[in-house]
SEKEVO-835340 format. One record per residue (C-alpha): residue in one letter; x, y, z. Coordinates in steps of 0.05 Angstrom, whole numbers, padded with zeros to 5 digits, always signed. Layout:
% SEKEVO-835340
aXYZ/...
This chain:
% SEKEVO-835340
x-01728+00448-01176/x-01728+00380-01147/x-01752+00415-01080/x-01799+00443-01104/x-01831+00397-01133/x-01829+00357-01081/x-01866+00390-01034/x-01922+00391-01086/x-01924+00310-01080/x-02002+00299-01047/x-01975+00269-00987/x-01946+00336-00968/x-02001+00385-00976/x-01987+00465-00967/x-02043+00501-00957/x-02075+00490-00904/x-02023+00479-00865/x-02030+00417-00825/x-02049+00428-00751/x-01974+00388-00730/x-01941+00439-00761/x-01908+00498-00738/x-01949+00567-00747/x-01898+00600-00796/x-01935+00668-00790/x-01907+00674-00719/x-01833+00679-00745/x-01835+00744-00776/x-01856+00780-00710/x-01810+00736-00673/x-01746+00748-00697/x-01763+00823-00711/x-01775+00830-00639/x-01716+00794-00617/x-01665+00832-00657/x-01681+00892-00624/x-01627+00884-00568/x-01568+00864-00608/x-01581+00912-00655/x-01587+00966-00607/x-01529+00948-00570/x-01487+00942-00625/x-01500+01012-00662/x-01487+01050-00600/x-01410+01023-00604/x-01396+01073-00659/x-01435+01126-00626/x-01407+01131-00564/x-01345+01179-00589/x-01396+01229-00627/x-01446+01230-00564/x-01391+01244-00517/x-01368+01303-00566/x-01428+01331-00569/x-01456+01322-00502/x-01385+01335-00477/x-01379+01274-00435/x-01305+01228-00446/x-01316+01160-00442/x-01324+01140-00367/x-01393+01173-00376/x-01416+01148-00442/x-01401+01087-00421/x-01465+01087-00378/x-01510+01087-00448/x-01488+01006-00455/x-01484+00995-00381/x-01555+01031-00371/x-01579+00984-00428/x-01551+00912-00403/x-01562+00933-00340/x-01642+00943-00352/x-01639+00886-00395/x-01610+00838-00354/x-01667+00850-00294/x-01717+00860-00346/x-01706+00781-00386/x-01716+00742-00326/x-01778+00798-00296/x-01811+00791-00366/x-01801+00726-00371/x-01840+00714-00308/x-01896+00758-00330/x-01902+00723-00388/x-01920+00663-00370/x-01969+00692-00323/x-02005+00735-00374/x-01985+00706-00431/x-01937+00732-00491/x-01971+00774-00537/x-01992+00828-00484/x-01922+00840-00467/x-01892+00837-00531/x-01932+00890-00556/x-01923+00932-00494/x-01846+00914-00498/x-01844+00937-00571/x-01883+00999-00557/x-01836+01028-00513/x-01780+01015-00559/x-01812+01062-00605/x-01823+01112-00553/x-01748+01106-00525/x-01725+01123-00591/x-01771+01185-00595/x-01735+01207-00524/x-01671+01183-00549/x-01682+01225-00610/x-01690+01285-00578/x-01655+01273-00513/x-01616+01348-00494/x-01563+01317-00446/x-01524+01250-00436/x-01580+01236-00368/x-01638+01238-00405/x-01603+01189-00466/x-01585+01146-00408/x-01649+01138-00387/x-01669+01130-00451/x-01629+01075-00462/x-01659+01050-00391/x-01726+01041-00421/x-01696+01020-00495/x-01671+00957-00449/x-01734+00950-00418/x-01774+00949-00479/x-01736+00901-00511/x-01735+00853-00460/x-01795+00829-00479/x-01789+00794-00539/x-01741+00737-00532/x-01787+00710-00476/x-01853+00720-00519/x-01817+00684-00571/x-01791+00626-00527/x-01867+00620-00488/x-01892+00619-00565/x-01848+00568-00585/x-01862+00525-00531/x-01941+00537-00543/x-01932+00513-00615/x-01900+00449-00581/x-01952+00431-00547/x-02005+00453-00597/x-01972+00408-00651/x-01950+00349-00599/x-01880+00354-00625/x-01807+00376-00594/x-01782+00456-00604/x-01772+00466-00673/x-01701+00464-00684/x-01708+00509-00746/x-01741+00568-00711/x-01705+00563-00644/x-01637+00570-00701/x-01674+00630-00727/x-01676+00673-00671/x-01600+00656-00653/x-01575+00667-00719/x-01617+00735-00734/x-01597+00764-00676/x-01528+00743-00672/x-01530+00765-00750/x-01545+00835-00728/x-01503+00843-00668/x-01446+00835-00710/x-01465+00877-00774/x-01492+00931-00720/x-01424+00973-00707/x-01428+00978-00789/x-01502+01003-00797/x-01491+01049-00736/x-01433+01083-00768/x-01478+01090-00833/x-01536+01119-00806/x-01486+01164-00766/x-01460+01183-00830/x-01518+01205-00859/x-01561+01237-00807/x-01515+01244-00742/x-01520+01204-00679/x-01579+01214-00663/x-01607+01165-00721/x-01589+01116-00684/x-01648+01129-00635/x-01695+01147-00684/x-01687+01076-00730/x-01726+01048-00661/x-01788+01082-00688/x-01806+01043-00751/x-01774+00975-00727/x-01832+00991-00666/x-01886+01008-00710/x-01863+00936-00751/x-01868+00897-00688/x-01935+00924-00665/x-01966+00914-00736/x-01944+00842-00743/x-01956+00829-00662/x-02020+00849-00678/x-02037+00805-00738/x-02006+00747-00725/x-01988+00736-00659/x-02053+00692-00622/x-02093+00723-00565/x-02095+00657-00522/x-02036+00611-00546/x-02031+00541-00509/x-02099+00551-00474/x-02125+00578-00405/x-02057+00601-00371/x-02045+00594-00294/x-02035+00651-00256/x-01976+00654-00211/x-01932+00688-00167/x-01894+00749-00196/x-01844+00752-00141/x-01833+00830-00132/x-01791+00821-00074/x-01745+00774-00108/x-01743+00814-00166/x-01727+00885-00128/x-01669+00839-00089/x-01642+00819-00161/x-01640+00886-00188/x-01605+00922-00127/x-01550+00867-00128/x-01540+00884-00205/x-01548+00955-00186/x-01501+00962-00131/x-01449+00917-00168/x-01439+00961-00231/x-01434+01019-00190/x-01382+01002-00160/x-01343+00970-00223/x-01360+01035-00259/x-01314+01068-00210/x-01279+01020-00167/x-01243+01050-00115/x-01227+01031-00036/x-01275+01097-00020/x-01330+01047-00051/x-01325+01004-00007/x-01405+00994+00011/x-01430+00987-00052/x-01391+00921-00051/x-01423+00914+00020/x-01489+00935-00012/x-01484+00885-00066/x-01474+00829-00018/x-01517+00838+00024/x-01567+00842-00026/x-01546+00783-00057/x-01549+00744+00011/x-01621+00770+00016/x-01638+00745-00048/x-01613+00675-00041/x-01653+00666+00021/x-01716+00688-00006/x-01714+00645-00071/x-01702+00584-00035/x-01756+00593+00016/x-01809+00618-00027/x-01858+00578-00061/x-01858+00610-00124/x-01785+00639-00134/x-01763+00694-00190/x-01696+00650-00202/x-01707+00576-00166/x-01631+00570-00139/x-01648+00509-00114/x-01644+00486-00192/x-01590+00516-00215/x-01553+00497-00149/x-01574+00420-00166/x-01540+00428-00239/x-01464+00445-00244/x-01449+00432-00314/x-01502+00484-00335/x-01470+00538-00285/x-01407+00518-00321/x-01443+00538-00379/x-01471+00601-00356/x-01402+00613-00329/x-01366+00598-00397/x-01431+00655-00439/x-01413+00703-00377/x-01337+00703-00398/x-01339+00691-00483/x-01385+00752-00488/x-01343+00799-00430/x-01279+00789-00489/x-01330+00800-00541/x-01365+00857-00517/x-01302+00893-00494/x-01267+00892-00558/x-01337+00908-00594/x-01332+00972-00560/x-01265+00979-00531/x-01237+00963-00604/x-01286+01016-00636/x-01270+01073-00589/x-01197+01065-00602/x-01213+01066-00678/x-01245+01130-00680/x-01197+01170-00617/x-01134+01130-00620/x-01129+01119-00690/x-01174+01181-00714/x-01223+01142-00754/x-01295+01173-00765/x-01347+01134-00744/x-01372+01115-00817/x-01304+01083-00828/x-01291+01053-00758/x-01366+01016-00788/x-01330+00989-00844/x-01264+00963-00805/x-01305+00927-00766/x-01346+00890-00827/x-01298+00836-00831/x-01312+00815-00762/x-01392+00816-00784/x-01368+00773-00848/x-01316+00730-00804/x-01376+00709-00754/x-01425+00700-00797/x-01385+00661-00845/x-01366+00613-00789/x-01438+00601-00768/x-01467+00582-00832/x-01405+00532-00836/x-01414+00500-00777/x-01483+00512-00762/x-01504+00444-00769/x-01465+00407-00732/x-01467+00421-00656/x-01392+00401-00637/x-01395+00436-00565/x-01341+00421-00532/x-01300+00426-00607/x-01334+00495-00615/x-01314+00519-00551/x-01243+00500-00549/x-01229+00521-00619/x-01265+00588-00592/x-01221+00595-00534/x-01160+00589-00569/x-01179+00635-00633/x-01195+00687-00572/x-01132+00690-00542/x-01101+00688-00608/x-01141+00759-00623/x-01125+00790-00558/x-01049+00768-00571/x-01051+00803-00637/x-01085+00871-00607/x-01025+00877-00568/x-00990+00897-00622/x-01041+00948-00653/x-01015+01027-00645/x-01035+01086-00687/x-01001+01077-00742/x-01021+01002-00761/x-01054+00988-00829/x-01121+00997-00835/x-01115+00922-00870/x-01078+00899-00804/x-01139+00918-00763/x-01187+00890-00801/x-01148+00823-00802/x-01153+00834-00721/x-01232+00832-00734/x-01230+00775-00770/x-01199+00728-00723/x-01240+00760-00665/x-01308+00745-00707/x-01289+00671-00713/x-01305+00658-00635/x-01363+00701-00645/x-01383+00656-00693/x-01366+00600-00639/x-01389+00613-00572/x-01456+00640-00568/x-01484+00581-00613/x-01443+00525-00576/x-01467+00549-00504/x-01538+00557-00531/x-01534+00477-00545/x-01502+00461-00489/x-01555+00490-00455/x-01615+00456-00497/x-01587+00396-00473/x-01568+00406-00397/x-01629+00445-00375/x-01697+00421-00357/x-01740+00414-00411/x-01800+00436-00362/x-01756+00501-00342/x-01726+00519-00420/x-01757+00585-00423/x-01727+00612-00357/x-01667+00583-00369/x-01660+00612-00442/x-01677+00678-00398/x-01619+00668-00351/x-01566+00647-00404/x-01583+00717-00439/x-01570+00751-00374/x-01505+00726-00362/x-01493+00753-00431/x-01515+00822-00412/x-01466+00811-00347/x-01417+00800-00389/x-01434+00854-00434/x-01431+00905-00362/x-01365+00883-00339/x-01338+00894-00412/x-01370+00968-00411/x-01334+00978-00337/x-01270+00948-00363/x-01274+00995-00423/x-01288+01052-00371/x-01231+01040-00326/x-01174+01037-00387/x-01209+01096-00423/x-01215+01140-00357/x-01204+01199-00402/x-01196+01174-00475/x-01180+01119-00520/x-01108+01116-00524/x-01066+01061-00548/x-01046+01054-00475/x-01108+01042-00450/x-01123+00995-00512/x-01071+00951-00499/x-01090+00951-00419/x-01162+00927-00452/x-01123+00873-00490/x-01081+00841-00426/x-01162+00845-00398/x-01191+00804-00449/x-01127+00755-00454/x-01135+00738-00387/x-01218+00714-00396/x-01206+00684-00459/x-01154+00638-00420/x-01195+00630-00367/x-01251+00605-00415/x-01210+00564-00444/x-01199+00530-00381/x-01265+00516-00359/x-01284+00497-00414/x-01227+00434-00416/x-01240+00422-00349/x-01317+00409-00356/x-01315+00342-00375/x-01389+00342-00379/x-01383+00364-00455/x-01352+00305-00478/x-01416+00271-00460/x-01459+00315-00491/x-01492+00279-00561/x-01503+00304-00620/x-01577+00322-00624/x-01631+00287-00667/x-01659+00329-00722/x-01723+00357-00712/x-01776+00381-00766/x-01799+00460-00754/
């Protein structure tokens, strides 16, 4: 009660809303939109064992449904990103959301694991578009209202998304429960129609004025994507008779480096991130938290539904306390940014969780496995929200948006290599062998992020950041 009343004091009027204040009616489409990734990525890590029974495909090929995703996504952040800013973020967050709607259609009814692929393909592209819209928004609103990035919507579109990346697995194996796999598709088409309603009522025309049009960069862009490409082919199925993808990849990636630092108006300016180390070290550290989490997120889930004959409603619910775990930790700790703190205690948890799956085997206690999700949902909870700071504060304020873009794709990167690693110990099932093979994986990245993390002594210098009013 004291709230409210205060905010009916006269020297804090409510309606209007004063002009230095943050358009509220933009955060409804703007975390809608941007939950669309997580959410898609995490449903499909209970589907993958019914798809690939009744497509008849093991798990080396379904494996390409979250590698087809990331991989779109991770081109299309930083290509989106780019075209927002040229022509601005409500025209490509409605044509973003529209094709979510239609990739679930095609999803829906795909008749073979191909044509789900691609459907996943354009499911990535679609909802690439968002997060960017959302970031050029916010940055809009700053300079409309003359004040910093409001720290309470910026916290919004972390925490929803990261809220339904982990309760994901557990909604996927309920709608799968209900209506089959293919629901999983189909949910796209009224969280599309949401978007494009309230993109098209709130979302401004022209926000922040006449925009500057600039170079799109197709060249660098088409350099990008064939180095991603090439790269996960060849992880998909690494062997010596693969040689030139490897070759393929590199020289791609030599290509790209020398056109972005010759060209005026670069895709990815290298020269930037080449000038900043103890953002690359942050990068670095999102690249290796979210390969751990990503691999158990669907390593874990496989094994719970083939190796310890689970269906894929009640793999869902093992994997709620791991939703509960993370969230639980990021409403606790929220507040205070802690980096380096977050990060090590992250680390440590991590190994702690892969130590433990080492001991998991058919016959473990349905209790026991859930404890297992617990302990990996506290770095969950961890990570992602402590290298999102770190970043706020080691990036150029002038360059936030594309650097926002880039941290997300070295999520998705991370996300890829998981998928591969999942791939390579599951080459024709999820067995407890292969799950402990996954484990040994994950043990070693969680100890190597816990070493760069205490060897980047550029966190300890990090401060705390000053509160800011959304």
């Amino acid at each position: 009660m004291p709230k409210i009343s205060g905010l009916a004091r006269s020297d804090r009027p409510s309606r209007p809303r004063p002009a230095d204040s943050f358009d509220r009616r933009l955060i409804a489409p703007m975390v809608l939109g941007s939950v669309l990734n997580p959410i898609n990525s995490a449903m499909i890590a209970v589907a993958l064992v019914p798809i690939g029974a009744a497509l008849g495909a093991p798990p080396a090929q379904t494996a390409w449904l979250v590698t087809g995703l990331y991989l779109a996504t991770a081109v299309g952040q930083p290509v989106i990103g780019r075209l927002v800013d040229t022509y601005g973020p409500r025209r490509l967050y409605l044509i973003g959301t529209a094709l979510v709607g239609i990739a679930g259609l095609l999803g829906a009814l795909a008749p073979s694991l191909g044509a789900l692929v691609a459907a996943r393909v354009l499911l990535g592209v679609g909802t690439s578009a968002a997060y960017p819209a959302s970031m050029s928004l916010t940055r809009s609103e700053a300079e409309r209202t003359g004040r910093d990035s409001p720290a309470g919507v910026l916290t919004a579109l972390a925490v929803s998304a990261q809220t339904v990346s982990v309760v994901g697995p557990t909604l996927g194996g309920l709608l799968i429960g209900v209506g089959g796999w293919r629901t999983i598709f189909l949910v796209n088409v009224p969280l599309s129609v949401a978007c494009l309603v309230l993109g098209v009522l709130r979302l401004p025309k022209s926000p922040g004025g006449r925009r500057e049009r600039r170079s799109v960069d197709p060249l660098g862009m088409a350099l990008f994507a064939g180095l991603l490409a090439a790269l996960m082919f060849f992880l998909m199925k690494p062997r010596a008779d693969h040689w030139w993808l490897l070759a393929l990849a590199g020289g791609a990636a030599t290509a790209f480096a020398l056109r972005e630092v010759r060209v005026a108006e670069p895709f990815i300016d290298l020269r930037v991130l080449g000038g900043n180390v103890p953002m690359l070290a942050t990068f670095l550290r999102q690249f290796l938290s979210f390969t751990t989490a990503y691999a158990f997120l669907y390593g874990f889930t496989q094994w719970l539904e083939e190796g310890r004959d689970l269906s894929a409603a009640t793999a869902g619910l093992v994997l709620l306390p791991l939703s509960l775990s993370a969230l639980a930790v990021s409403a606790v700790t929220g507040r205070r940014e802690a980096i380096r703190g977050k990060l090590v205690v992250g680390g440590l948890v991590q190994i702690a969780g892969c130590a433990a799956l080492l001991g998991a085997n058919s016959g473990s206690a349905i209790w026991l496995l859930g404890a297992i999700g617990i302990v990996m949902g506290i770095p969950q909870g961890l990570n992602g929200l402590a290298n999102q700071n770190a970043l706020y504060r080691q990036a150029d304020p002038a360059r936030m948006g594309s650097a926002a873009g880039l941290l997300r794709t070295f999520m998705y990167l991370g996300a890829m290599v998981a998928s591969a690693a999942d791939a390579a110990v599951f080459p024709h099932g999820a067995d407890t062998g292969g799950l402990h093979d996954l484990a040994l994986f994950m043990l070693a990245g969680a100890t190597l992020l816990l070493a760069v993390t205490l060897l980047d002594r550029s966190l300890r210098s990090l401060a705390p950041s000053t509160p800011r009013k959304a």
